[in-house]
N, C-alpha and C positions, 0 to 999 in steps of 0.2 A: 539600565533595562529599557529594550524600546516596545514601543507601545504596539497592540496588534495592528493596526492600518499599516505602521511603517512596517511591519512584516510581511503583508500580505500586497501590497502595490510594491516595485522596485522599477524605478526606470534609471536606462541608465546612459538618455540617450543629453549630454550637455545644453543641447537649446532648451530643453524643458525642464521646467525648477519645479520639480517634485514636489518640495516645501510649500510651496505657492497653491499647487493643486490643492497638496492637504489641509492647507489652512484654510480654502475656500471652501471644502467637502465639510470640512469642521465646523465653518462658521455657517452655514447651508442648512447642516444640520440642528445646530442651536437654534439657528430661525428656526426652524418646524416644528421645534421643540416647543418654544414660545407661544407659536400660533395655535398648537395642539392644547396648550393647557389653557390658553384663552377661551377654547371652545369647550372647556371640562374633559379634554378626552387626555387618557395617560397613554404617555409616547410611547415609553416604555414595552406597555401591556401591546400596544397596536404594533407597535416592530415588531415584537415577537410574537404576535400572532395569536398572545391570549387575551385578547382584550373580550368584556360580554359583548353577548352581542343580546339583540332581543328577539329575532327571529333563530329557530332550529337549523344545523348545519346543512339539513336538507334543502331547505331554499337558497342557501346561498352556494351549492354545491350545482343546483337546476341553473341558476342565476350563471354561472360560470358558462354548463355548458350549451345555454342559449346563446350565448356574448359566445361563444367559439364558432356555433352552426349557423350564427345570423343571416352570415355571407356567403352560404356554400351554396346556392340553390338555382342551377342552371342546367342547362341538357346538352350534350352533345349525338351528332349526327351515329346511326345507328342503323344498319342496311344488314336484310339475310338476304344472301343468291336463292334466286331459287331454285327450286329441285329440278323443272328441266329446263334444260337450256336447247334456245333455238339458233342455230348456228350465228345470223346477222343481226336477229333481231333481239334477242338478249341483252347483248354489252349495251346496244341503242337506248333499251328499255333502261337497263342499269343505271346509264346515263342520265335521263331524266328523272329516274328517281332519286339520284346522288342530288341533283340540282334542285329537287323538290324539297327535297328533305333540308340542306342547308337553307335553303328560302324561311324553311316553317324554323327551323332551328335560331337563323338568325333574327325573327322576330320573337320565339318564344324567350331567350336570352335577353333580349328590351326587356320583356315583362318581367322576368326573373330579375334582371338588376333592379330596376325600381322596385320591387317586393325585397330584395336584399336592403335596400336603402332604408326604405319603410323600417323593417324589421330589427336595424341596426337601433334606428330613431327611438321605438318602443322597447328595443333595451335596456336602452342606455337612460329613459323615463324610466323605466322599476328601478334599475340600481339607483340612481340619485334620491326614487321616492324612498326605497329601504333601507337607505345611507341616510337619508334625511330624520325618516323614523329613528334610524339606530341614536343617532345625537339629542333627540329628543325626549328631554327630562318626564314624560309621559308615566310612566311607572312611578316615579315618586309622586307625582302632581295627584295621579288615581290614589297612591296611598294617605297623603295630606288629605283630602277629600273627604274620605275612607271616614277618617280621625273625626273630622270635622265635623261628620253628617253625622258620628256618635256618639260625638259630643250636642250635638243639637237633641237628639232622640232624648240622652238623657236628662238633659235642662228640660226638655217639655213635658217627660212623666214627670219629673220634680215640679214642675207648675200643674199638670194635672193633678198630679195627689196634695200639692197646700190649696189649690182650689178645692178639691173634694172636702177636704176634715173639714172638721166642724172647728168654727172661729171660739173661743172661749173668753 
């Protein structure tokens, strides 16, 4: 019986030792496997895409498609003829306005890319800050806490109430 990898890759071209590839994808992947449960995260759950997460699938659905539009934010040159035309003096006019217009285009494009650059940079900070949160034992630490602070409440009315009675 072969395995699904050896189903799903066939090369079959002699210089390349197929075997070799898949032993490296395999062994690639046991590394990350390793690395994963060192961090508490199960591989498992994260490959297939059910792992918890601790924000709602709405921010990390917005998260995506800001990481998509990061880059998109430039202008290009855009001219209407206008309505009448003067026989020589028109196209002239056109003309400098073709040439005006890439001038302001070609610097507004500077600005646009550095605001691209920028925007990429504050991306790419939330996903790492809400990747960093997701790995963060946070929720149990507040539960332990939780525990702890009612555990204290109750040791303190049980010292309030044997201070109160009466000693006999």
């Amino acid at each position: 019986m072969t395995s699904v990898e050896e189903q799903i890759i066939e090369i079959k071209d002699p210089e390349i030792d197929a075997e070799e590839i898949m032993r490296r994808i395999r062994e690639h992947i046991r590394a990350r496997r390793i690395q994963a449960q060192a961090q508490g995260i199960d591989f498992e759950s994260l490959v297939n895409g059910t792992h918890p997460q601790r924000f709602g699938e709405d921010l990390y659905r917005e998260m995506r498609q800001v990481n998509a539009s990061a880059s998109q934010m430039g202008v290009m040159v855009s001219l209407v003829k206008p309505q009448r035309q003067i026989p020589i003096l028109s196209p002239l006019l056109q003309r400098i306005r073709q040439a005006a217009h890439q001038l302001v285009v070609y610097y507004v494009n500077q600005l646009a890319a550095q605001q691209n650059h920028h925007n990429r940079q504050i991306v790419n900070v939330l996903m790492h800050l809400a990747l960093g949160l997701e790995r963060e034992p946070y929720p149990q630490d507040v539960a332990d806490l939780r525990k702890e602070v009612a555990a204290l409440r109750e040791e303190l009315a049980q010292l309030k109430t044997s201070a109160g009675s009466p000693r006999g």
